[in-house]
C-alpha positions as CSV (number, residue, x, y, z in Angstrom):
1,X,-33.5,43.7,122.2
2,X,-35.1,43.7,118.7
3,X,-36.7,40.2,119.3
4,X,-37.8,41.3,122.7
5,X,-40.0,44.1,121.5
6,X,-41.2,41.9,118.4
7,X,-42.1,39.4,121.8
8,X,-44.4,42.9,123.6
9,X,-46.2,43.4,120.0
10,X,-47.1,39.8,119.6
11,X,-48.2,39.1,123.2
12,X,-50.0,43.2,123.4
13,X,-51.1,43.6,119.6
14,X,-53.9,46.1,121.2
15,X,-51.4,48.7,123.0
16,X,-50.6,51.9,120.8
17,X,-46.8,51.9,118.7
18,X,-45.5,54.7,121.5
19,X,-46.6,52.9,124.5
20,X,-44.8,49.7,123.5
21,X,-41.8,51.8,122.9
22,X,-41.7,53.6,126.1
23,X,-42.2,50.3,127.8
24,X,-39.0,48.7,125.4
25,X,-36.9,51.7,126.8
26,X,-37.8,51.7,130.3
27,X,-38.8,48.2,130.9
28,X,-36.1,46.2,130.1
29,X,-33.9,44.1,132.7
30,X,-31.3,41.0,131.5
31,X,-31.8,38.0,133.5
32,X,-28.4,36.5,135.3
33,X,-26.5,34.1,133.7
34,X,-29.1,34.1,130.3
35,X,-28.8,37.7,129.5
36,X,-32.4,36.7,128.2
37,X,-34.8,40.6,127.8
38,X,-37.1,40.5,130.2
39,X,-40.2,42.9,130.9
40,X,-40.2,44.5,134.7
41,X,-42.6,47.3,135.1
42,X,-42.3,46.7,139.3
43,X,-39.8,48.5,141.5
44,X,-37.8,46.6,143.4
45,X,-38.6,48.3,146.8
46,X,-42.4,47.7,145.4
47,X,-42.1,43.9,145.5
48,X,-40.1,43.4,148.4
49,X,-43.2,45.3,150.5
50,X,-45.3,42.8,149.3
51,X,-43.2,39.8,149.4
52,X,-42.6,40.8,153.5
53,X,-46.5,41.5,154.2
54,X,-47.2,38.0,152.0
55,X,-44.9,36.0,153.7
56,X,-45.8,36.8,157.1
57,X,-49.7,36.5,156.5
58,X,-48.8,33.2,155.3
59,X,-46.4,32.3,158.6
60,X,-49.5,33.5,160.5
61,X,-51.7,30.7,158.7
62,X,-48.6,28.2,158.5
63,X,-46.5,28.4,161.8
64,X,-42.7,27.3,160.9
65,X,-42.3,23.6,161.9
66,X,-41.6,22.8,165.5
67,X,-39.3,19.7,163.8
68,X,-35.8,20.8,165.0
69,X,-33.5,18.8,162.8
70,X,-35.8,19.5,159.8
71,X,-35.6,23.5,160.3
72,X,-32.0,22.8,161.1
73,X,-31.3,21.3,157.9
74,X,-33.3,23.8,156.0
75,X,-31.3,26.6,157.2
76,X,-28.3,25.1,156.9
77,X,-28.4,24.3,153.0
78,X,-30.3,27.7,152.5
79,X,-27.5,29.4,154.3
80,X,-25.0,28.5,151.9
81,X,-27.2,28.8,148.7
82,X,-27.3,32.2,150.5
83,X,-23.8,33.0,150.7
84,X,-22.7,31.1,146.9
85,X,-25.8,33.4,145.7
86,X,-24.9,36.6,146.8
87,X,-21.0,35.7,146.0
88,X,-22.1,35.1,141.9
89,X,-24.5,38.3,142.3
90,X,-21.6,40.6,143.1
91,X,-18.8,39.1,140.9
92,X,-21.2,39.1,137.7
93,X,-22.2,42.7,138.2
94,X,-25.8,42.2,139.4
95,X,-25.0,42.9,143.2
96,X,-28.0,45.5,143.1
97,X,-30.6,42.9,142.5
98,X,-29.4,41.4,146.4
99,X,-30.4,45.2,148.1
100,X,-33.0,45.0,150.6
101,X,-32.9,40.8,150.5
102,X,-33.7,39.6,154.4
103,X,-33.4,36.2,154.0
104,X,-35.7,33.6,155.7
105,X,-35.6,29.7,156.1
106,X,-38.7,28.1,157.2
107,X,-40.0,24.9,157.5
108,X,-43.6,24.2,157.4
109,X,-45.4,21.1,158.3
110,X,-47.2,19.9,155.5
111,X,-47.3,16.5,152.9
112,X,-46.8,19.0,149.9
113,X,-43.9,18.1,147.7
114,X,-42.7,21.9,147.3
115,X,-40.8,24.7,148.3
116,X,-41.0,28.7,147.4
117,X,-39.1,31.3,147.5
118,X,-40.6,35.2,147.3
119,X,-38.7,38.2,146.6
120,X,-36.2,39.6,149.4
121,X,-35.1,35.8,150.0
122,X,-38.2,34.6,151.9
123,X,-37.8,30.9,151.5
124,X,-40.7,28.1,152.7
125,X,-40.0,24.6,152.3
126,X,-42.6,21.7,152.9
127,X,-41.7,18.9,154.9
128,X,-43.3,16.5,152.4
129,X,-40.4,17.7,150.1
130,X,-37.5,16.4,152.6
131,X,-38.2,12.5,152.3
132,X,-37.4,12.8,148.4
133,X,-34.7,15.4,148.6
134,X,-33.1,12.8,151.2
135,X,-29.9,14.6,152.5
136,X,-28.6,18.1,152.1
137,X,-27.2,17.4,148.6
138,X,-31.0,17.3,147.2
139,X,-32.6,19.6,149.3
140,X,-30.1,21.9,147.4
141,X,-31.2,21.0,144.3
142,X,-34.6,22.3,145.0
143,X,-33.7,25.7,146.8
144,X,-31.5,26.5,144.6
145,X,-34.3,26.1,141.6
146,X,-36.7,28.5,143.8
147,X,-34.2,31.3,144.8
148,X,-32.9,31.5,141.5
149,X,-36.5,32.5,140.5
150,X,-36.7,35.0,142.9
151,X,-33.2,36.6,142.1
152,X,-33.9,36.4,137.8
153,X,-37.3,38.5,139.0
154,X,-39.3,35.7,137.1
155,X,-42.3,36.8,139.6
156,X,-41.7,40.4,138.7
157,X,-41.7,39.4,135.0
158,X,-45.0,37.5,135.0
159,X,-46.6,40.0,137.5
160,X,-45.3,43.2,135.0
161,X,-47.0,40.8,131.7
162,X,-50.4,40.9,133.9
163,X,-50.0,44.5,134.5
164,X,-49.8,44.9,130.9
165,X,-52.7,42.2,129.6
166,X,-55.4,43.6,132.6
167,X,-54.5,47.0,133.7
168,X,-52.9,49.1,130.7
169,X,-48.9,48.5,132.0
170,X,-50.2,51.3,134.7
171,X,-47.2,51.6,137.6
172,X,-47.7,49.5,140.6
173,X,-48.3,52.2,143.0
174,X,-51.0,53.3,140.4
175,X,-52.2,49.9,140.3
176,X,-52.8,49.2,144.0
177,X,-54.3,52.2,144.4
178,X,-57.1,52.0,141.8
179,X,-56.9,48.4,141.0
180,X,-56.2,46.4,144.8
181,X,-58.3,43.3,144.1
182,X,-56.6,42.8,140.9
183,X,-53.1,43.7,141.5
184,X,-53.7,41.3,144.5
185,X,-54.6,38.6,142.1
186,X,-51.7,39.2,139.9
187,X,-49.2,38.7,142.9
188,X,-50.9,35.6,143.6
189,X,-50.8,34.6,140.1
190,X,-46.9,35.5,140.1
191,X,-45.9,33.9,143.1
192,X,-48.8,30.8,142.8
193,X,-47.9,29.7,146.7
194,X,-48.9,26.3,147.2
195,X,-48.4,25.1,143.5
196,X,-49.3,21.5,143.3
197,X,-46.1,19.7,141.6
198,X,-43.4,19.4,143.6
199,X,-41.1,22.1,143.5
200,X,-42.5,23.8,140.5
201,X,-44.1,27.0,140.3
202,X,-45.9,27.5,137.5
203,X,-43.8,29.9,135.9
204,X,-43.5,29.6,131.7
205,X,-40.7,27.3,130.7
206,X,-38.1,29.7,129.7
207,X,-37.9,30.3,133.3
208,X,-38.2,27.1,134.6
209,X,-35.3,26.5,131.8
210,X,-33.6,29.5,133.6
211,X,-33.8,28.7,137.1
212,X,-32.5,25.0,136.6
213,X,-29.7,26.8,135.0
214,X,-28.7,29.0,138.0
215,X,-29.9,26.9,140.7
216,X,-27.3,24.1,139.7
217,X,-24.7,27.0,139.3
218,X,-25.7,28.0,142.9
219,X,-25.7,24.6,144.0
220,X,-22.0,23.7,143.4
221,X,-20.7,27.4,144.6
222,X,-22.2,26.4,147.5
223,X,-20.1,23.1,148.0
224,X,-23.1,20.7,146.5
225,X,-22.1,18.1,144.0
226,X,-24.0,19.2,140.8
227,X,-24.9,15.5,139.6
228,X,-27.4,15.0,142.3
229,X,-29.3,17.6,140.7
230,X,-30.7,14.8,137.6
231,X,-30.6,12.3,140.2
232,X,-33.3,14.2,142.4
233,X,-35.4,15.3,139.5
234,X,-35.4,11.4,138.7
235,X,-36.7,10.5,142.4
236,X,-39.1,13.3,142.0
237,X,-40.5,11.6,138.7
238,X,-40.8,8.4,140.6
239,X,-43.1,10.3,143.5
240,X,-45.1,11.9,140.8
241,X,-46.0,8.8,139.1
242,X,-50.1,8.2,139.2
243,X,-50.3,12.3,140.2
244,X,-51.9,13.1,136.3
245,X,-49.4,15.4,135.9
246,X,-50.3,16.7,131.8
247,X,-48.0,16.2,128.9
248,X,-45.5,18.8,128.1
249,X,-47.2,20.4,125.8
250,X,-50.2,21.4,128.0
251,X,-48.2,22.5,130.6
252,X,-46.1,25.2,131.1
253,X,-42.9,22.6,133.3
254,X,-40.7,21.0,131.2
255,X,-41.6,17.5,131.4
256,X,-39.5,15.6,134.0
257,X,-37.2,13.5,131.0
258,X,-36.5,16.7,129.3
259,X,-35.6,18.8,132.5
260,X,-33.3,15.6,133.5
261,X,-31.4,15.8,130.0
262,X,-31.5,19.4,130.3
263,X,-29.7,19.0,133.9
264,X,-27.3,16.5,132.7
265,X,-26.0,18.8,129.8
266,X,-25.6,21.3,132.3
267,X,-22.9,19.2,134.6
268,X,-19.5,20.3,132.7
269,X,-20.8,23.8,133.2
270,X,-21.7,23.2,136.8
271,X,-18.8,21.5,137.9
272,X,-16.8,25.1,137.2
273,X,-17.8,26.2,140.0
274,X,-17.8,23.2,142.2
275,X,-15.7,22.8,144.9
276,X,-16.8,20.1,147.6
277,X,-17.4,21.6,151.1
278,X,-15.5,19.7,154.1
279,X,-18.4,20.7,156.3
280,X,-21.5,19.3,154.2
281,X,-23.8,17.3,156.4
282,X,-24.5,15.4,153.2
């Protein structure tokens, strides 16, 4: 906790000793799996509001796919990230973090390599992303990465840091009452629908690190071998080649070798909780 309020001073030098404090006492959540400090200054109930109003503006602009085997397969390999997600929710003691979820599997017709997930379990994936995932097994790979955002409150997390930077750390109600345009901003900021490489949002690292680490969790609890997860991130480096992605150090993604390694380290710890499913379609 120490380091996480050293992390508040460094990042908000300008806010007053006391209002740091109360925000180190009230403010702080542990993310699954990490137990990493995080800063939430949004309600639960708060972001799940949005997240539903969001996500079916953007259905409006973005009808689901009329590609049946597609959807089919979407749903199917969301369904059981679904079910392995809220099983390791409840048996780790973070079962409150699944109330008011509504999940949602759509697939949207467009040459994007990507996928997203908001809060409440409101998944969109691309069709451009299905020719690299290839079967069920990498398609997992990638939901898994994006709902694992959503249930670590990474959005939450960078949305609460912009609250504090631009509006004071004022509440959320507060905010989009006196402040719409730019608590609008800030969601979009947090949530970054239609990020440009592949299946990354542009979250900070740390998560990034964080939801490769409970995606491949959720992956083999839900009956997908765990090894495919390097292997996909490998054919996802080959479809990026030529895109410009930047070096590591300008960007905020692990770079594509390092989130492989990272991946492969992972396996022994993966493979825990893997238990191959007679009725994959992979």
């Amino acid at each position: 906790m120490h380091r996480f309020q050293e992390g508040l001073m460094r990042r908000f030098p300008a806010l007053p000793a006391l209002a740091l404090l109360l925000v180190f006492v009230f403010a702080c959540a542990k993310v699954p799996l990490t137990g990493r400090s995080q800063l939430n200054l949004v309600s639960s109930s708060e972001m799940l509001s949005m997240s539903e109003q969001q996500y079916h503006e953007f259905l409006q602009e973005h009808p689901p796919s009329k590609d049946a085997a597609g959807t089919t397969q979407v749903r199917r390999v969301g369904g059981r990230i679904q079910k392995a997600v809220e099983r390791y929710m409840n048996d780790n003691g973070y079962g409150n973090r699944m109330q008011g979820y509504q999940w949602q599997f759509n697939l949207v017709d467009d040459q994007q390599v990507n996928a997203w997930c908001m809060p409440g379990g409101r998944v969109v994936v691309y069709s451009g992303l299905l020719p690299v995932a290839r079967d069920d097994a990498g398609l997992a790979v990638v939901m898994g990465h994006e709902i694992a955002h959503a249930v670590a409150e990474h959005g939450a997390e960078r949305m609460s840091q912009g609250m504090m930077a631009q509006l004071g750390g004022i509440a959320l109600s507060e905010a989009l009452k006196t402040h719409p345009a730019e608590t609008q901003n800030l969601w979009l900021q947090a949530y970054a629908v239609g990020a440009q490489y592949g299946a990354m949002l542009p979250f900070s690292r740390v998560q990034e690190s964080e939801a490769d680490h409970l995606g491949i969790i959720f992956m083999a609890m839900a009956g997908y071998d765990p090894k495919t997860a390097a292997e996909f991130w490998k054919r996802m480096a080959a479809a990026k080649q030529g895109s410009g992605a930047p070096p590591e150090w300008l960007s905020t993604h692990p770079a594509d070798e390092t989130r492989i390694k990272n991946l492969e380290a992972l396996i022994p710890e993966a493979m825990k909780y893997y238990t191959p499913s007679t009725s994959a379609a992979d």
